[in-house]
C-alpha positions in Angstrom: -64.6 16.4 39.6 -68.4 15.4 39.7 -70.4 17.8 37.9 -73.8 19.3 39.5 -74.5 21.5 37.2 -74.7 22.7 33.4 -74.1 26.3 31.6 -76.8 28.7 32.5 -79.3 28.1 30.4 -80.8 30.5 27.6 -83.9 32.8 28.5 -86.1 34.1 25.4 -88.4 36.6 26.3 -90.7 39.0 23.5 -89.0 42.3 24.2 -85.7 43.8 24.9 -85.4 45.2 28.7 -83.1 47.6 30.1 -82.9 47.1 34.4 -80.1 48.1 36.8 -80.3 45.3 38.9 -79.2 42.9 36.2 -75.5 42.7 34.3 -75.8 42.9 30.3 -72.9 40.9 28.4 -72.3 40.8 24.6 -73.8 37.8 23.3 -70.9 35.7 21.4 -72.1 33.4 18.4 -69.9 30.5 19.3 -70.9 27.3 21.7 -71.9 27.5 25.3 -69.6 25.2 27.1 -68.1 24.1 30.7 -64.2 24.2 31.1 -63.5 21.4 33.7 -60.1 21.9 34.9 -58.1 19.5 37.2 -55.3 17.1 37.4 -53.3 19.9 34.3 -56.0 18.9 31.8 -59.0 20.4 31.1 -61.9 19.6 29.0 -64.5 21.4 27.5 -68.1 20.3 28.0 -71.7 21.1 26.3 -74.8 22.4 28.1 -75.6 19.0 27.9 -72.3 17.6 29.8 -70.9 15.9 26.3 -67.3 16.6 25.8 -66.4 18.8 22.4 -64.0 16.5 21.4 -63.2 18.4 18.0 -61.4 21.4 20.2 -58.9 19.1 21.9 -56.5 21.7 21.4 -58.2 24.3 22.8 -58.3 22.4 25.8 -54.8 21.5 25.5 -54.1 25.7 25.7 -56.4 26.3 28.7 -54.7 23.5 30.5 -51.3 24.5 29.4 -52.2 28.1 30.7 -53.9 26.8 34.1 -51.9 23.9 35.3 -52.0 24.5 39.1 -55.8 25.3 39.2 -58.8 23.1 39.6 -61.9 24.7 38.2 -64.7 24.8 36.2 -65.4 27.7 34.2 -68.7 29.1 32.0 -67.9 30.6 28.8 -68.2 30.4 25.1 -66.2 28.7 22.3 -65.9 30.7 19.7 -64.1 31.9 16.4 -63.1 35.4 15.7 -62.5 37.2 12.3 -59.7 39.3 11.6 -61.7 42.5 13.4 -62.3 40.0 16.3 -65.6 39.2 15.5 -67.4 36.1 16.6 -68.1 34.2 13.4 -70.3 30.8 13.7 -69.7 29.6 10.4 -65.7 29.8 10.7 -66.2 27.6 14.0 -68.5 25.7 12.1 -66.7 24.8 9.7 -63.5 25.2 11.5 -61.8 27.6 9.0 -60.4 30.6 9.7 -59.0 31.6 13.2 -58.2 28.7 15.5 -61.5 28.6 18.0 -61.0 30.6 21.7 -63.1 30.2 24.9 -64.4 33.6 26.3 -65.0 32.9 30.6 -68.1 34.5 31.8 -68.1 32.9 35.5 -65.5 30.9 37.7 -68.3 28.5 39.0 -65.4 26.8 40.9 -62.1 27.3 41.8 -59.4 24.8 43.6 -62.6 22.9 45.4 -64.3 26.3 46.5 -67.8 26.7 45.2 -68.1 30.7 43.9 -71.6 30.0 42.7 -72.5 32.3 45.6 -70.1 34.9 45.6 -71.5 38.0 44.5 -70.9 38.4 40.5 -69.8 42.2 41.0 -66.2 41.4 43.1 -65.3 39.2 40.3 -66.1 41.8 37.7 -64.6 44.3 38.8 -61.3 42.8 39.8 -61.0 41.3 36.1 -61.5 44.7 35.0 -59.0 46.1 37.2 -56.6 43.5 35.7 -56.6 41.4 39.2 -56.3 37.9 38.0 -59.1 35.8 39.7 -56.6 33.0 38.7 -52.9 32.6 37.6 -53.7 33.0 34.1 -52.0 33.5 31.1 -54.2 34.7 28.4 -53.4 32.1 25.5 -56.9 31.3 24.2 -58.6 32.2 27.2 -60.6 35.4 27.0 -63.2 37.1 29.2 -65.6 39.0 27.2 -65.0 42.4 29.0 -61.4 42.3 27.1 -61.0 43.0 24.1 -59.4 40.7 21.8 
């Protein structure tokens, strides 16, 4: 799967803003990656397309729990506590929980680009339980769930 595109990028901006034509999600303190899934193996990319070779095994589970699907996914690698906290420094240092990958966007899915569905059908069926894929949630977590 040729890839045309990276994670969405971060915005900085001086002030906190509140506006109801934009989605709020809780930021995660992890790594911004790319799950590319195809052939039953997926791997997880950085912003700047280079594979995160040190969470092999976190591939391993997304594959293992999508091995039918070809997609590519935008989320966040992260490490949570025993509350379910994101924690940088146990991902870091890889102590503590074994990393996860929260999805924030099915960019594509079995060689349809979603890019330009509209983002409210997909939230709302995950948080009506609807699977957007056959998914089994081993690692995988969308941020709307709790952990």
């Amino acid at each position: 799967m040729s890839l045309h595109f990276q994670p969405m990028p971060l915005q900085r901006r001086s002030l906190p803003f509140d506006d109801p034509d934009w989605l709020f999600e809780l930021k995660y303190d992890g790594y911004r990656s790319l799950a590319v899934i195809e052939h039953g193996r997926a791997q997880l990319l950085s912003r700047n397309g280079h594979p995160f070779a040190s969470f092999s095994a976190l591939a391993e589970s997304i594959s293992d729990s999508l091995p039918n699907v070809r997609a590519v996914i935008d989320g966040e690698i992260c490490s949570l506590d025993r509350r379910g906290r994101p924690q940088f420094k146990n991902l870091l240092f890889r102590r503590g929980n074994p990393a996860c990958f929260f999805a924030f966007d099915v960019l594509t899915c079995d060689g349809k680009d979603l890019r330009t569905e509209r983002l409210w059908i997909t939230l709302t069926a995950q948080q009506r339980g609807i699977p957007i894929l056959d998914m089994r949630f081993w690692d995988i977590r969308f941020g709307n769930i709790s952990p």
